[in-house]
C-alpha positions as CSV (number, residue, x, y, z in Angstrom):
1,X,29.8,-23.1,-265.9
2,X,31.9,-22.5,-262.6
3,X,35.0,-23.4,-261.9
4,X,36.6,-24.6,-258.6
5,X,40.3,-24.9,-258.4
6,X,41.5,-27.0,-254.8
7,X,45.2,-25.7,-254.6
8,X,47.5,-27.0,-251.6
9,X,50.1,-24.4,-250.3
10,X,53.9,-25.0,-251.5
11,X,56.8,-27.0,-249.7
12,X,57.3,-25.9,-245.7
13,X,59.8,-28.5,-245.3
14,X,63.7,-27.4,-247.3
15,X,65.1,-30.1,-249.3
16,X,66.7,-33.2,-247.6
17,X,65.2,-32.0,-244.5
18,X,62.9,-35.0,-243.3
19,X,59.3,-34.3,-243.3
20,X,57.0,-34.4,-240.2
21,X,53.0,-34.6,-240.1
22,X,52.4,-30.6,-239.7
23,X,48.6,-29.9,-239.4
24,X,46.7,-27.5,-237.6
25,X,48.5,-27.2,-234.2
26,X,51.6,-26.0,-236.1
27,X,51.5,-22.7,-237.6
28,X,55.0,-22.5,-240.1
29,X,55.3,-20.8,-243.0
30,X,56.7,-21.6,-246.9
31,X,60.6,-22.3,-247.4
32,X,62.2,-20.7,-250.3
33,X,61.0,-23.4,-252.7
34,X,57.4,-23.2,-251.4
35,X,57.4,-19.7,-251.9
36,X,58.8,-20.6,-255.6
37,X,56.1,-23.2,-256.1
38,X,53.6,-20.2,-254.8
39,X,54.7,-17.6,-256.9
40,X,54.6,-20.4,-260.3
41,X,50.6,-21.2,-259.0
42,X,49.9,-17.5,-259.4
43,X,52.2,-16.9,-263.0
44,X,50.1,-20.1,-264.0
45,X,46.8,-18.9,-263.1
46,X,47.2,-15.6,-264.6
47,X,49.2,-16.9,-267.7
48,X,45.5,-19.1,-268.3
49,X,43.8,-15.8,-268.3
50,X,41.7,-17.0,-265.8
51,X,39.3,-14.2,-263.7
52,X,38.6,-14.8,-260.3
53,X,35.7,-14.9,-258.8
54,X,36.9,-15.7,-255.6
55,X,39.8,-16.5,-253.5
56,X,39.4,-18.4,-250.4
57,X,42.7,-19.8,-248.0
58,X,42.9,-21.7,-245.1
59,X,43.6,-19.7,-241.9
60,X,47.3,-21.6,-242.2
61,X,50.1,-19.2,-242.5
62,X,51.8,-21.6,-245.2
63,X,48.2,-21.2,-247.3
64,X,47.9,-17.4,-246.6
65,X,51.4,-17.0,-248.2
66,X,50.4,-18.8,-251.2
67,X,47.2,-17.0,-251.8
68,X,49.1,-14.2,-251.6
69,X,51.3,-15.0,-254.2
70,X,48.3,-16.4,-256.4
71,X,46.9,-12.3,-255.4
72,X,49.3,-10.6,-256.7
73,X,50.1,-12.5,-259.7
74,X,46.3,-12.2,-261.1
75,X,45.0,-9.2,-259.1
76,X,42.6,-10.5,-257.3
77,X,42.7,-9.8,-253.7
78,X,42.1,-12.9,-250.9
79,X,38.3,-12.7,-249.9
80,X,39.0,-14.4,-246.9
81,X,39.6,-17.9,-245.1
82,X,37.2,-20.8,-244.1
83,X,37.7,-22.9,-241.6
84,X,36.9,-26.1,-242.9
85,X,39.7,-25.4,-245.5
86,X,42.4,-25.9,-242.8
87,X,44.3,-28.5,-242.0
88,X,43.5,-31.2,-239.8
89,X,44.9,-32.2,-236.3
90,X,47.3,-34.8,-236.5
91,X,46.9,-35.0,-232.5
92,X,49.6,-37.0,-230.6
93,X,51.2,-37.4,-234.0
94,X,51.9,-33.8,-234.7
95,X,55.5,-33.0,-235.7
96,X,56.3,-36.5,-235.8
97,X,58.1,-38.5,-238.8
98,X,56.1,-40.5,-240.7
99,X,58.5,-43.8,-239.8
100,X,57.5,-42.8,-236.2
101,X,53.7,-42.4,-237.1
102,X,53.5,-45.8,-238.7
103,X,55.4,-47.1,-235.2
104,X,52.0,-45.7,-233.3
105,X,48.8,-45.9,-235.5
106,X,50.1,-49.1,-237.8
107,X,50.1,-49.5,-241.8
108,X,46.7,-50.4,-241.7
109,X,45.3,-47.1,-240.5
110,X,47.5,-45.4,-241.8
111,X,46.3,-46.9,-245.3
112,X,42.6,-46.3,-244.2
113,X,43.3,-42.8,-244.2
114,X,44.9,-42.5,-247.2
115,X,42.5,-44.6,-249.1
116,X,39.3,-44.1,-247.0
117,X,39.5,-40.5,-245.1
118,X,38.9,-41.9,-242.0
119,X,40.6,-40.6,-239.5
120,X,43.4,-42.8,-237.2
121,X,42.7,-42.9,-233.3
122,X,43.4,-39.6,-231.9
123,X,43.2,-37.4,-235.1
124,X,40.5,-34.9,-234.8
125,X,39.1,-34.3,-238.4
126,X,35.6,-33.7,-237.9
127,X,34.8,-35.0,-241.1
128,X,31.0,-35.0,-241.3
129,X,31.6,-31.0,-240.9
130,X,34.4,-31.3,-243.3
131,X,32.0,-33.3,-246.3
132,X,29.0,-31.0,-245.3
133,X,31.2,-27.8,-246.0
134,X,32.5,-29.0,-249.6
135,X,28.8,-29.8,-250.7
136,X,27.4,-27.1,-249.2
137,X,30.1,-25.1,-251.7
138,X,29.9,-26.9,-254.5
139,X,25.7,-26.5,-254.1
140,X,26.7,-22.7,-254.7
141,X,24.9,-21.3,-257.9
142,X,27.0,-18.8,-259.6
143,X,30.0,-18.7,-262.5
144,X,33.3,-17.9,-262.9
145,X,36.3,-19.6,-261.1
146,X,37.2,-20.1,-257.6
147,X,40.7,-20.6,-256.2
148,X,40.7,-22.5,-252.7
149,X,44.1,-22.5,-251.0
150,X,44.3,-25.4,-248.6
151,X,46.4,-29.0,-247.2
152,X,46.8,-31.9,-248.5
153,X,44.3,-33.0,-245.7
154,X,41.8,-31.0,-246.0
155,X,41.7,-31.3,-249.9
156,X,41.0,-35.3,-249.5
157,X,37.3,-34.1,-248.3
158,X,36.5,-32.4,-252.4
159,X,36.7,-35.7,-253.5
160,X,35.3,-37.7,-250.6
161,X,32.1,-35.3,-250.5
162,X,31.8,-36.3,-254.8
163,X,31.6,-39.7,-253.1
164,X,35.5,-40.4,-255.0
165,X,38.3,-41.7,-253.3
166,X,40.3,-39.6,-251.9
167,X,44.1,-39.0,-253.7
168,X,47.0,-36.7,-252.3
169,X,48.0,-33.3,-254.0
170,X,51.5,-32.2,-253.8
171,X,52.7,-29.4,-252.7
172,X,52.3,-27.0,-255.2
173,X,49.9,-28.8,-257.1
174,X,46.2,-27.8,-257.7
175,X,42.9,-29.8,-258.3
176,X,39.9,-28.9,-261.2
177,X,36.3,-29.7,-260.7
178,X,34.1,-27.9,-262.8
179,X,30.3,-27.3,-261.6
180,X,27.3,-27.7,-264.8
181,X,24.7,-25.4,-264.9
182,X,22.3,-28.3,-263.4
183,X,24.8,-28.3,-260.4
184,X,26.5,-31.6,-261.0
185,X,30.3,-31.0,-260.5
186,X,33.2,-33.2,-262.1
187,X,36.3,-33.7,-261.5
188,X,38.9,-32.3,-264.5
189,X,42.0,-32.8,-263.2
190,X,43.9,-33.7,-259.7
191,X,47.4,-33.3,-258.7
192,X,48.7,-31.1,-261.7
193,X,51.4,-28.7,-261.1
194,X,52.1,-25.4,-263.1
């Protein structure tokens, strides 16, 4: 059986400090307790024994620093970064509060997003490319246990390409889906935190 862990890179926003949308036009890296919530993913991961296969980020800073963590805590080195694992473009909403967001694009698609994937007006997702990638991964034969470092948007599309709604993951927090021998995959576990 093969394993795929989805596991979104720790806080870049410090505590009381209000959080914007951050996607793929800004490049920032972990505060101090994302780089805490890093280092637990990789104590967790090699307290459970597990053996890499692989270990895949986003191009992201944020999710480079948490593989990196998640490295040197189990010994496995990062194999590299995928694109479709990045974040997505938030557009003219980049950097922007979420009270400000909701002011532009309205509850509505806001919710469609959130419950739906699809993507409010001036967002560029590209998520046909996005779907295609994660089954295109998950159609992988093989065993053993991937780790893929990545956003809270770009994780949505592992559940949207299983056909299952999507749901967020927290920072710090890491998704199962486990892959049969006949290549059906199933989901374990979503938003659990070390």
């Amino acid at each position: 059986m093969r394993r795929i862990f989805v596991i979104r890179h720790g806080n870049t926003f410090a505590s009381g400090e209000e959080p914007r949308r951050i996607g793929a036009r800004t490049d920032i890296p972990l505060v101090e307790s994302g780089r805490v919530q890093a280092a637990a993913l990789g104590d967790w991961f090699s307290g459970q024994g597990v053996i890499v296969s692989r270990l895949l980020s986003s191009p992201l800073l944020r999710a480079h620093e948490t593989a990196g963590a998640i490295a040197a805590a189990t010994g496995h080195e990062l194999d590299g970064t995928r694109d479709w694992l990045g974040e997505i473009d938030h557009g003219p909403d980049e950097g922007l509060s979420e009270t400000d967001v909701l002011a532009r694009i309205g509850p509505a698609a806001l919710a469609l997003w959130e419950e739906q994937g699809v993507a409010p007006d001036g967002w560029i997702v590209d998520a046909d490319m996005r779907l295609a990638a994660w089954r295109a991964f998950f159609a992988e034969r093989g065993e053993g246990v991937d780790l893929l470092v990545t956003s809270n948007g770009a994780a949505r599309f592992a559940l949207l390409a299983l056909g299952l709604p999507p749901r967020k993951l927290r920072t710090g927090a890491f998704g199962e889906l486990a892959v049969a021998t006949d290549g059906s995959v199933s989901l374990v576990r979503w938003d659990a935190r070390p």
